[in-house]
TIRO-2110 file (N, C-alpha, C; in Angstrom, 1 decimal):
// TIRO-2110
-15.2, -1.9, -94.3, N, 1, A
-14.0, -2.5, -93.8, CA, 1, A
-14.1, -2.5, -92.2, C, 1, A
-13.9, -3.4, -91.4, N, 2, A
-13.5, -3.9, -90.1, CA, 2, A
-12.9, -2.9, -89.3, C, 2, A
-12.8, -2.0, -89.1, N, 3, A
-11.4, -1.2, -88.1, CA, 3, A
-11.4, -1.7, -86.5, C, 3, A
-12.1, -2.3, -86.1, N, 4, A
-12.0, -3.0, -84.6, CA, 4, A
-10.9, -3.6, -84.7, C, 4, A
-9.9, -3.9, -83.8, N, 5, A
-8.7, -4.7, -83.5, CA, 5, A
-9.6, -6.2, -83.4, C, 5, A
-8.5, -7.2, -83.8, N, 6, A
-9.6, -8.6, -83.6, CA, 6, A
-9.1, -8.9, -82.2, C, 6, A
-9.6, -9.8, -81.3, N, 7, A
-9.9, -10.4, -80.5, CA, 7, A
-8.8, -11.6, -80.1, C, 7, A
-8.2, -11.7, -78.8, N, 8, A
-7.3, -12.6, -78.7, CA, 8, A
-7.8, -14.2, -79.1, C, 8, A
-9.2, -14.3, -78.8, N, 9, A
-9.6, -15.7, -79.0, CA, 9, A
-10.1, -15.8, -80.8, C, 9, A
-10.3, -14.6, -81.5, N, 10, A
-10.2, -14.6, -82.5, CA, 10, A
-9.1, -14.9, -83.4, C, 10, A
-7.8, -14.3, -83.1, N, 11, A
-6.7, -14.3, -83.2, CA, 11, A
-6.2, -15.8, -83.4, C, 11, A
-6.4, -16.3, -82.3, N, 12, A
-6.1, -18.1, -82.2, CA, 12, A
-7.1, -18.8, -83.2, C, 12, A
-8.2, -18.9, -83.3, N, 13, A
-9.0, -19.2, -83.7, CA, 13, A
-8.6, -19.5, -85.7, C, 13, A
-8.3, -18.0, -85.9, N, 14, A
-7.6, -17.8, -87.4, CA, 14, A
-6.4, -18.4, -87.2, C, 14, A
-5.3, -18.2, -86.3, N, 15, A
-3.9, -18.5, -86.3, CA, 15, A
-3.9, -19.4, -86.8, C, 15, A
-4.3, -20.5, -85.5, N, 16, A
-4.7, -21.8, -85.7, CA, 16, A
-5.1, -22.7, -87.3, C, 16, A
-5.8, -21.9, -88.3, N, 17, A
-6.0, -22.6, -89.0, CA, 17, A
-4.8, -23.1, -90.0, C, 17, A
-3.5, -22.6, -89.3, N, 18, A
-2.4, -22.1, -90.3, CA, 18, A
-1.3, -23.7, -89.1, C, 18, A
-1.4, -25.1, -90.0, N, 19, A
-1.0, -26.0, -89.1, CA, 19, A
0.7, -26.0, -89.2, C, 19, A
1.3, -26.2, -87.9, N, 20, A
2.3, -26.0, -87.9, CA, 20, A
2.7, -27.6, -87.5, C, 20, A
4.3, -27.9, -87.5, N, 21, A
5.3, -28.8, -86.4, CA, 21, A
5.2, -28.2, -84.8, C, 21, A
5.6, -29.1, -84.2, N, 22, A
5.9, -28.5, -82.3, CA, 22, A
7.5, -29.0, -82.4, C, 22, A
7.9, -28.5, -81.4, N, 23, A
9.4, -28.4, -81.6, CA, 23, A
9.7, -28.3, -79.9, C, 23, A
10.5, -29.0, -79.4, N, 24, A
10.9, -28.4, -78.3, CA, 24, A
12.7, -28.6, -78.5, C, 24, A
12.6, -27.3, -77.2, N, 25, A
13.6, -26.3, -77.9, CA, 25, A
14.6, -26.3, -76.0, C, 25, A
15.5, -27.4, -76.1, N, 26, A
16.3, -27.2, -74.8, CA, 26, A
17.5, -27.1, -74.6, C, 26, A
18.7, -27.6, -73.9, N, 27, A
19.3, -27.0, -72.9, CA, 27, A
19.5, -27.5, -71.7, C, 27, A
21.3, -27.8, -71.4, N, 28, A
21.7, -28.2, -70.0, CA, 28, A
21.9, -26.9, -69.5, C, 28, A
21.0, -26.6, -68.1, N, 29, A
21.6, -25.6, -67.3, CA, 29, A
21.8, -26.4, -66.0, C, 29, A
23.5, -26.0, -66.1, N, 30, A
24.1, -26.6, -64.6, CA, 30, A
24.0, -28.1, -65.8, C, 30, A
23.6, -28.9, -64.4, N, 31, A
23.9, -30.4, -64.7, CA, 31, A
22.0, -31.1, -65.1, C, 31, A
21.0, -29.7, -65.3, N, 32, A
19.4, -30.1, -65.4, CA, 32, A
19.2, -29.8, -66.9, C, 32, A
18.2, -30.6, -67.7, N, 33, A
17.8, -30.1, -68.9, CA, 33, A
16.4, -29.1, -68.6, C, 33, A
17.0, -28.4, -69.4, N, 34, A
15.3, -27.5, -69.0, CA, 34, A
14.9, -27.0, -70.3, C, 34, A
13.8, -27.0, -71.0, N, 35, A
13.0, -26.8, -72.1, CA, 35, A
11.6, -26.4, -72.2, C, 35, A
11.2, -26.3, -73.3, N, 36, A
9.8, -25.4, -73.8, CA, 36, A
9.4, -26.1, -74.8, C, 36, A
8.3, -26.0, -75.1, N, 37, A
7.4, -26.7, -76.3, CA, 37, A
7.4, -25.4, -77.1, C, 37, A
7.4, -25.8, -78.5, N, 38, A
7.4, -24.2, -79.7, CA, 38, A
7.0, -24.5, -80.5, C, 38, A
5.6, -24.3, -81.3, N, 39, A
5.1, -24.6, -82.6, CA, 39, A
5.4, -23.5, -83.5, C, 39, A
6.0, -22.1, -83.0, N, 40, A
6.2, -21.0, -83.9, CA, 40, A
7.6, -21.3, -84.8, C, 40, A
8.0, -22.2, -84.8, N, 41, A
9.8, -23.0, -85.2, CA, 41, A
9.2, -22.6, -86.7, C, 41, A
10.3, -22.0, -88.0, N, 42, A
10.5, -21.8, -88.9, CA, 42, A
11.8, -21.8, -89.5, C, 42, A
11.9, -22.0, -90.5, N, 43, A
13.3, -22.2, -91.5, CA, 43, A
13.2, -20.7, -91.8, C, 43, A
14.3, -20.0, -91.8, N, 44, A
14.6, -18.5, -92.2, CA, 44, A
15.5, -18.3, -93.5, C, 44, A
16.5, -18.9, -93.2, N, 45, A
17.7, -18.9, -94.3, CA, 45, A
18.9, -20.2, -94.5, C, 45, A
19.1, -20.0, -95.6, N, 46, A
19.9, -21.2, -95.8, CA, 46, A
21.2, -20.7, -95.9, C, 46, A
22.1, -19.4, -96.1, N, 47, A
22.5, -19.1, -96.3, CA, 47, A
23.0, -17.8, -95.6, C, 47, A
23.4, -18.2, -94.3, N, 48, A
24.2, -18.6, -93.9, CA, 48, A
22.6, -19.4, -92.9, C, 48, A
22.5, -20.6, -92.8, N, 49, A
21.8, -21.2, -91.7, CA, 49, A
20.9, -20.8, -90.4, C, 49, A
20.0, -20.6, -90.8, N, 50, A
19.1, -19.5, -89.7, CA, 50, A
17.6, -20.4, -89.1, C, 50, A
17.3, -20.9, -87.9, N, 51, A
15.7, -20.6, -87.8, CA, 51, A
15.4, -19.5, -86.9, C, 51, A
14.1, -19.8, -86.7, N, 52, A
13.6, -18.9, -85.5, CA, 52, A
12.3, -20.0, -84.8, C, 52, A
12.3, -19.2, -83.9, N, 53, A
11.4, -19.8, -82.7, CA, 53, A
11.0, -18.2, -82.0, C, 53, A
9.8, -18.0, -81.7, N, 54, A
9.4, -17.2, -80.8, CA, 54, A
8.5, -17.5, -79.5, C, 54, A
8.9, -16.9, -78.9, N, 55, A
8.8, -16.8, -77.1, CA, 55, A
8.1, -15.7, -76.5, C, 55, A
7.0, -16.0, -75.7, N, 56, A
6.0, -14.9, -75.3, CA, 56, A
7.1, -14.6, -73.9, C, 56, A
6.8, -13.1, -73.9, N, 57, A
7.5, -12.1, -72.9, CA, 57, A
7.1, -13.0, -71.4, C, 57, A
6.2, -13.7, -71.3, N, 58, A
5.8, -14.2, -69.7, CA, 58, A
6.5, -15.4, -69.4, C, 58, A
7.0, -16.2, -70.5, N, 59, A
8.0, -17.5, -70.5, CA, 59, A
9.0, -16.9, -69.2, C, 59, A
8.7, -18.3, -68.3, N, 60, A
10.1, -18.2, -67.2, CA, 60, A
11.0, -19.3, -67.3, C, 60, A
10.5, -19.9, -68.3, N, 61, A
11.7, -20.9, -68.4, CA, 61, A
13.1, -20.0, -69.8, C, 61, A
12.2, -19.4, -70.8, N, 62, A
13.2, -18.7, -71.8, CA, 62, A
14.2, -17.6, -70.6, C, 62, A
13.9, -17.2, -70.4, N, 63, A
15.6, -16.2, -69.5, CA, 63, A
16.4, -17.6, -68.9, C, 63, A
16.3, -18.8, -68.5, N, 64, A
17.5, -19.8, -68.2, CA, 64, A
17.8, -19.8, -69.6, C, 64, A
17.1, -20.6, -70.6, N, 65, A
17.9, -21.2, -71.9, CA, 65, A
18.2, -20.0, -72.3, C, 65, A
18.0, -18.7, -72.5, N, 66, A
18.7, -17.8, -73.5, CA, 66, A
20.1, -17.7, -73.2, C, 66, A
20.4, -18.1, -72.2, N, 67, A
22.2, -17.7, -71.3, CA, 67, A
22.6, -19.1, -71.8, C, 67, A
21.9, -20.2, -72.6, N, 68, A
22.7, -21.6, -72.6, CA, 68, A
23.5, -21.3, -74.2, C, 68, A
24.8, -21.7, -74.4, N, 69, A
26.0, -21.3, -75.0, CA, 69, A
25.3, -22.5, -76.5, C, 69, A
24.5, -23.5, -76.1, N, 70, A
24.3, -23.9, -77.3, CA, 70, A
22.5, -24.6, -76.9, C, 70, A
21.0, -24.6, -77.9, N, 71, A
20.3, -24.9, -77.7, CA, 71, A
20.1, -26.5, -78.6, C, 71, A
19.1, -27.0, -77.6, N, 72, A
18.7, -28.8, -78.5, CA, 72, A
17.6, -27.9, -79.5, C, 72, A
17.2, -28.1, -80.9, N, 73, A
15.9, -28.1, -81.4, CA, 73, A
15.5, -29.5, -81.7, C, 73, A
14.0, -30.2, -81.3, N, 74, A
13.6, -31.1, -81.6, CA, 74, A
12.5, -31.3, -82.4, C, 74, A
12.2, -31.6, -83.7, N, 75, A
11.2, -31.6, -84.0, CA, 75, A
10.5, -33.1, -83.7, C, 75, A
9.2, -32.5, -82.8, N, 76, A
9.0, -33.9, -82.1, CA, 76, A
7.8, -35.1, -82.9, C, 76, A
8.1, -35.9, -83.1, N, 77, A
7.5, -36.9, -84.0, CA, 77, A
6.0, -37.2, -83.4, C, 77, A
5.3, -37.9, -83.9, N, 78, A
3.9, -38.2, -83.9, CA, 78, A
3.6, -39.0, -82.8, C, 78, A
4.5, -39.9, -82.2, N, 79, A
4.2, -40.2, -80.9, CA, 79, A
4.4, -39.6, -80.0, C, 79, A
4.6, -38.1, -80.1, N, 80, A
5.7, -37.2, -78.8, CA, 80, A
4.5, -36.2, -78.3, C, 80, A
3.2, -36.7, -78.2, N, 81, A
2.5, -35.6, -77.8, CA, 81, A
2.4, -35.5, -77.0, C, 81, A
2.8, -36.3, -76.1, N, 82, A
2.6, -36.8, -74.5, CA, 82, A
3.9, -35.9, -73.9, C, 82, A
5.0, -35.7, -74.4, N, 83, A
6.4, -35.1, -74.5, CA, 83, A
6.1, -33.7, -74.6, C, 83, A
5.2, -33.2, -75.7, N, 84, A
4.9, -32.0, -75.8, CA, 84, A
4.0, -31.0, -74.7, C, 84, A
3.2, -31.9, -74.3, N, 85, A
2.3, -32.1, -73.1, CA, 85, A
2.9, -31.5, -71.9, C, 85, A
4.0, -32.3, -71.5, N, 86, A
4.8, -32.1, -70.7, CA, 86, A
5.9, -31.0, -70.7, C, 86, A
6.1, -30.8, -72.0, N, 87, A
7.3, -29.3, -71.6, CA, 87, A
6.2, -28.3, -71.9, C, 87, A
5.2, -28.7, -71.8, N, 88, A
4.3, -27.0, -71.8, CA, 88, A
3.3, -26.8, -70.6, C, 88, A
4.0, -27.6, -69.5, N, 89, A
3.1, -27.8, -68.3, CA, 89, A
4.4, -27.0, -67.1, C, 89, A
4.1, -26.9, -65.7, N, 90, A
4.8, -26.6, -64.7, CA, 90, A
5.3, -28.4, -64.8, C, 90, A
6.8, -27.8, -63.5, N, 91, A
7.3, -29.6, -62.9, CA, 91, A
8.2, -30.0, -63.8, C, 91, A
8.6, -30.9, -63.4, N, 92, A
9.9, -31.7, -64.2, CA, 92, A
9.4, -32.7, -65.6, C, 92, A
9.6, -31.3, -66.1, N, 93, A
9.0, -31.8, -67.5, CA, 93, A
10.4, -32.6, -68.5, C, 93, A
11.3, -33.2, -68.0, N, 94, A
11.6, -34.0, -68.6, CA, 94, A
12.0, -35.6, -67.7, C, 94, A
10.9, -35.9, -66.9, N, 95, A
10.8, -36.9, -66.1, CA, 95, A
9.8, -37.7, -67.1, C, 95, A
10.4, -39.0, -67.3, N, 96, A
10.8, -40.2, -68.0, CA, 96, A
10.7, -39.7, -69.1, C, 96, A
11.1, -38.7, -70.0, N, 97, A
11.4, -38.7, -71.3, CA, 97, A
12.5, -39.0, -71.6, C, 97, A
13.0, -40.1, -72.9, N, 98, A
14.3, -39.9, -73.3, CA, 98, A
15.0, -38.9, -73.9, C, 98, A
16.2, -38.1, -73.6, N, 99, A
16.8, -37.1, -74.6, CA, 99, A
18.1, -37.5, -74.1, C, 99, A
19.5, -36.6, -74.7, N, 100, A
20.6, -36.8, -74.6, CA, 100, A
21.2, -35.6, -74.4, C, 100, A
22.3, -34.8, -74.4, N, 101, A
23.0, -34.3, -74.5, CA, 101, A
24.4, -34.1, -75.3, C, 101, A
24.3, -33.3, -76.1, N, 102, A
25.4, -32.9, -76.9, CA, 102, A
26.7, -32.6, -76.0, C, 102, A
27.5, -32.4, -76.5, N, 103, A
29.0, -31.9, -76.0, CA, 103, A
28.9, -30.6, -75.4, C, 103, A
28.1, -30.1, -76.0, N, 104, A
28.3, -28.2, -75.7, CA, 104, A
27.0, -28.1, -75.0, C, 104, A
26.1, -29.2, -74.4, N, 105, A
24.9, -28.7, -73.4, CA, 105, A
23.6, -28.7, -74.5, C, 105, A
23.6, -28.7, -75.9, N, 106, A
22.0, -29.0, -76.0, CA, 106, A
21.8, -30.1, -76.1, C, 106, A
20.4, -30.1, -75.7, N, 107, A
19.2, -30.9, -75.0, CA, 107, A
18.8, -31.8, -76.2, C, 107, A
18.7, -32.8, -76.9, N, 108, A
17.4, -33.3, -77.9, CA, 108, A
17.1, -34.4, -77.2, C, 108, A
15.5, -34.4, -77.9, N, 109, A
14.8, -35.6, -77.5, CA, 109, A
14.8, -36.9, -78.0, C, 109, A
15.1, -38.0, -77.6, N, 110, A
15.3, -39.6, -78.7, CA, 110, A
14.1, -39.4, -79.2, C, 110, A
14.2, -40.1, -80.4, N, 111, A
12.7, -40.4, -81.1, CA, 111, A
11.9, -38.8, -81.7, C, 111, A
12.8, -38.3, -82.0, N, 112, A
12.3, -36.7, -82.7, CA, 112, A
12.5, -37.0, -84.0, C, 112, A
11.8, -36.6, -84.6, N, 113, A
11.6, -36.0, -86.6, CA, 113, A
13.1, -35.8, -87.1, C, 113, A
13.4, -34.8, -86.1, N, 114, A
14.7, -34.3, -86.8, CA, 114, A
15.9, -33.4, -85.4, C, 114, A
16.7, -33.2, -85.7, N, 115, A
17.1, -32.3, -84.7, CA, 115, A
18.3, -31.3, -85.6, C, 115, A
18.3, -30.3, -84.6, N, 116, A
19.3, -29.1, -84.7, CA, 116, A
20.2, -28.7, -83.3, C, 116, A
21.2, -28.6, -83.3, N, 117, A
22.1, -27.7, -82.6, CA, 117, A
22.3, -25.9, -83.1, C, 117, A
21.6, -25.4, -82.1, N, 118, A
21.8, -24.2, -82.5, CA, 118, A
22.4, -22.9, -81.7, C, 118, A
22.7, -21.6, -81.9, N, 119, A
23.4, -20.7, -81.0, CA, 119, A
22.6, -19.5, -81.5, C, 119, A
22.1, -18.5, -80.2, N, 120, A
21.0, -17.6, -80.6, CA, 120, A
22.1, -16.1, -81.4, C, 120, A
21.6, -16.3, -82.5, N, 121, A
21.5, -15.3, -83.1, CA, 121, A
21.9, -13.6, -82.9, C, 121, A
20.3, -13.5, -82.7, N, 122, A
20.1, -12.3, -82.4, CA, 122, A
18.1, -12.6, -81.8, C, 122, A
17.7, -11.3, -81.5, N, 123, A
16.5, -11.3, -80.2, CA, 123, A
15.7, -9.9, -81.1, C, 123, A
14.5, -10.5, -81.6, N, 124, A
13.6, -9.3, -82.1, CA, 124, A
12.3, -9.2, -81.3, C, 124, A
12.2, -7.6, -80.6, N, 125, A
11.0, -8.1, -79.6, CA, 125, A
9.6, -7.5, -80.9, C, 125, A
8.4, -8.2, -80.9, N, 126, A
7.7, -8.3, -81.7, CA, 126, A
6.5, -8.4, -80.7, C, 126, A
5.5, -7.4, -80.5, N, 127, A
4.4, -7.8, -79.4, CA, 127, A
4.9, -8.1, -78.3, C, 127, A
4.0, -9.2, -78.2, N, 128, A
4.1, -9.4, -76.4, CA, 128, A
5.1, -10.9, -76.6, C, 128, A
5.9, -11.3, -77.9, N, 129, A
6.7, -12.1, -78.4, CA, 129, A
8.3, -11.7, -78.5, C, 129, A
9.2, -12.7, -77.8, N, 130, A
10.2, -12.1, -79.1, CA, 130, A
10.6, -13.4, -80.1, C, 130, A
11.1, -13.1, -81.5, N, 131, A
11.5, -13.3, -82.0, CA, 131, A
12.8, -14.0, -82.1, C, 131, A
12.9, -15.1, -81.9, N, 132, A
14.5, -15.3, -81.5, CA, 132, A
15.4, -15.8, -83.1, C, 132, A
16.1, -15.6, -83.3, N, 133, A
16.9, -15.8, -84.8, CA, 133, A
17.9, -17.0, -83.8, C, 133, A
17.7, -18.3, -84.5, N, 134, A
18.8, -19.6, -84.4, CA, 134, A
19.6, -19.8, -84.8, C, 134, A
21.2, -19.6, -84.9, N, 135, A
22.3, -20.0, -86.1, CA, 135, A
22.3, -21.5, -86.1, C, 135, A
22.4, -22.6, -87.2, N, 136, A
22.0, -23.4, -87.3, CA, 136, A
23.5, -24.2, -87.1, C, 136, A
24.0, -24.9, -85.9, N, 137, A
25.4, -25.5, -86.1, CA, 137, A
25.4, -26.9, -86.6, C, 137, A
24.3, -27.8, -86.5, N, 138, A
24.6, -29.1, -86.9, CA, 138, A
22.9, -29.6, -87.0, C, 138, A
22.6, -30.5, -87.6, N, 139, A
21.5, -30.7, -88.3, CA, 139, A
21.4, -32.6, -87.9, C, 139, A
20.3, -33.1, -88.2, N, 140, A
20.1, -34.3, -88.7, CA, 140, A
18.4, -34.7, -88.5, C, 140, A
17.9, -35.2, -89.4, N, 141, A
16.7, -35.9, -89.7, CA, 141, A
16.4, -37.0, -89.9, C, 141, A
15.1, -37.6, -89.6, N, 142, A
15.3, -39.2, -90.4, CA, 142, A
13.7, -38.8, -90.7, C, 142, A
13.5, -39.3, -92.3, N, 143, A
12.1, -38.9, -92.9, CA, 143, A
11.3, -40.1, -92.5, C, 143, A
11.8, -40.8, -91.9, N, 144, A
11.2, -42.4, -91.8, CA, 144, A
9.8, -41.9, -90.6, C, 144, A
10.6, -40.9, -89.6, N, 145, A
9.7, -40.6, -88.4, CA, 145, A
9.0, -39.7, -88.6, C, 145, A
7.0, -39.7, -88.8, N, 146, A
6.3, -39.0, -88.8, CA, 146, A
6.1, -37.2, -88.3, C, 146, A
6.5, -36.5, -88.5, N, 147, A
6.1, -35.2, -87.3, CA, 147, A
5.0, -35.2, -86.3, C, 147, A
4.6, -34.9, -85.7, N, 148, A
3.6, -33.8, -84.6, CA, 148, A
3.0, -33.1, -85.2, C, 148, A
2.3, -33.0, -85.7, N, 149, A
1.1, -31.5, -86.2, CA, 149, A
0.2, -30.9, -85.4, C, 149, A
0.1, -29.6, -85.0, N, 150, A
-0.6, -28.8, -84.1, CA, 150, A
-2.0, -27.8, -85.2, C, 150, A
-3.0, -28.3, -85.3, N, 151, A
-3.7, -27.7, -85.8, CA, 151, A
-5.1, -26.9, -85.4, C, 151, A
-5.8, -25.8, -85.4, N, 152, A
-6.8, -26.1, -84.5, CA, 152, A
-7.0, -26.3, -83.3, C, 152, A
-5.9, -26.0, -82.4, N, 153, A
-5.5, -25.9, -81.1, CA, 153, A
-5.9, -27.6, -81.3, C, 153, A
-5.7, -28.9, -82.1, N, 154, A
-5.0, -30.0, -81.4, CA, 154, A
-3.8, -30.3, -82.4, C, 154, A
-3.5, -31.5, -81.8, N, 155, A
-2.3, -32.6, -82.3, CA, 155, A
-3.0, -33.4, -83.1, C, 155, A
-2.4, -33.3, -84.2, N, 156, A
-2.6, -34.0, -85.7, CA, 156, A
-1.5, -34.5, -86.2, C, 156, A
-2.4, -35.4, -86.9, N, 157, A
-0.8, -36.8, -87.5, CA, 157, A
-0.9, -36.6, -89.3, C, 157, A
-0.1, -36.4, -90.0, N, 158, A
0.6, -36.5, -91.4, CA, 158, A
-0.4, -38.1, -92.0, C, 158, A
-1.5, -37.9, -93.0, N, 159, A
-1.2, -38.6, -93.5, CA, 159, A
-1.4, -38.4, -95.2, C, 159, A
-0.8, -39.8, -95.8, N, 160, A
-0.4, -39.8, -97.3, CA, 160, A
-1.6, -38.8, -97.9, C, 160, A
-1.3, -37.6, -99.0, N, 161, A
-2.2, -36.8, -99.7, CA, 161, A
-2.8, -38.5, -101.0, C, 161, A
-4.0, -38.1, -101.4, N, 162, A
-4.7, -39.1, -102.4, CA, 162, A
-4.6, -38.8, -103.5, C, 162, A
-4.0, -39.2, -104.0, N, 163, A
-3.2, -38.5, -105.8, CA, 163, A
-3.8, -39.4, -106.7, C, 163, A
-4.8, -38.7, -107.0, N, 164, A
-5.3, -38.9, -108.0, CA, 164, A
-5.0, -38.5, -109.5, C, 164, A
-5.1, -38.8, -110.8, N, 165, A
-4.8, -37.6, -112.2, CA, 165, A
-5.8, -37.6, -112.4, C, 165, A
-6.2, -36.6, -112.6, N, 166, A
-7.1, -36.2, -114.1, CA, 166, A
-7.4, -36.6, -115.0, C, 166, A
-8.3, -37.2, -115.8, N, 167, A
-8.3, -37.7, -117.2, CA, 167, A
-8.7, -36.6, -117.8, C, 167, A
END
């Protein structure tokens, strides 16, 4: 058996084979949207309505959105790589992107998979991550619009599985 700790680029390497959604995850502060790209986005509970998103301890954009009273979740569709690109870079990362604003300040992006309104939970620090728990206040999707897939450190697109039967 192995007892060496694995290796950060190992770590990714395995992570990675595990393909996720990207999600960005915003916020009016003041009268600016400010956001983050998130592929760690998961469904928790249904009961009472929960996701999570986790955030490395070095994020300088998470300490603004954590003080925002309500967050956008975007799950960003298959054309939005360019979008995803951009909230995971320095700069005005939402210069010419469409998004809107809710009533209560979250952020979503036009042309996303799906969106959520959410209010943070609670904060679990985990590594050099924390854990954020999402209460889920209002929902909508449209299945018509492909996801984003992040696999293998790239961006991958959904397509139809080949169903075949058996004889």
């Amino acid at each position: 058996m192995n007892t060496r700790a694995p290796q950060a680029t190992e770590l990714r390497r395995v992570f990675g084979a595990f393909p996720t959604g990207v999600t960005a995850v915003a916020a009016l502060v003041g009268d600016t949207p400010v956001g983050l790209a998130a592929s760690s986005f998961t469904a928790v509970s249904l009961a009472p309505p929960i996701v999570s998103i986790c955030v490395a301890h070095t994020s300088t954009t998470w300490p603004l959105l954590r003080q925002a009273a309500r967050l956008g979740v975007s799950v960003l569709a298959a054309q939005q790589e360019r979008a995803c690109r951009q909230l995971s870079a320095p700069g005005d990362r939402f210069a010419a992107l469409p998004w809107h604003a809710t009533t209560d300040g979250a952020v979503l992006l036009d042309g996303a998979s799906a969106w959520l309104t959410c209010g943070i939970d609670r904060h679990v620090t985990a590594g050099d991550h924390d854990i954020v728990l999402l209460r889920v206040h209002d929902l909508q999707a449209d299945p018509d619009v492909v996801p984003l897939i992040f696999h293998a450190s790239q961006f991958r697109r959904l397509e139809p599985a080949d169903v075949r039967c058996a004889a």
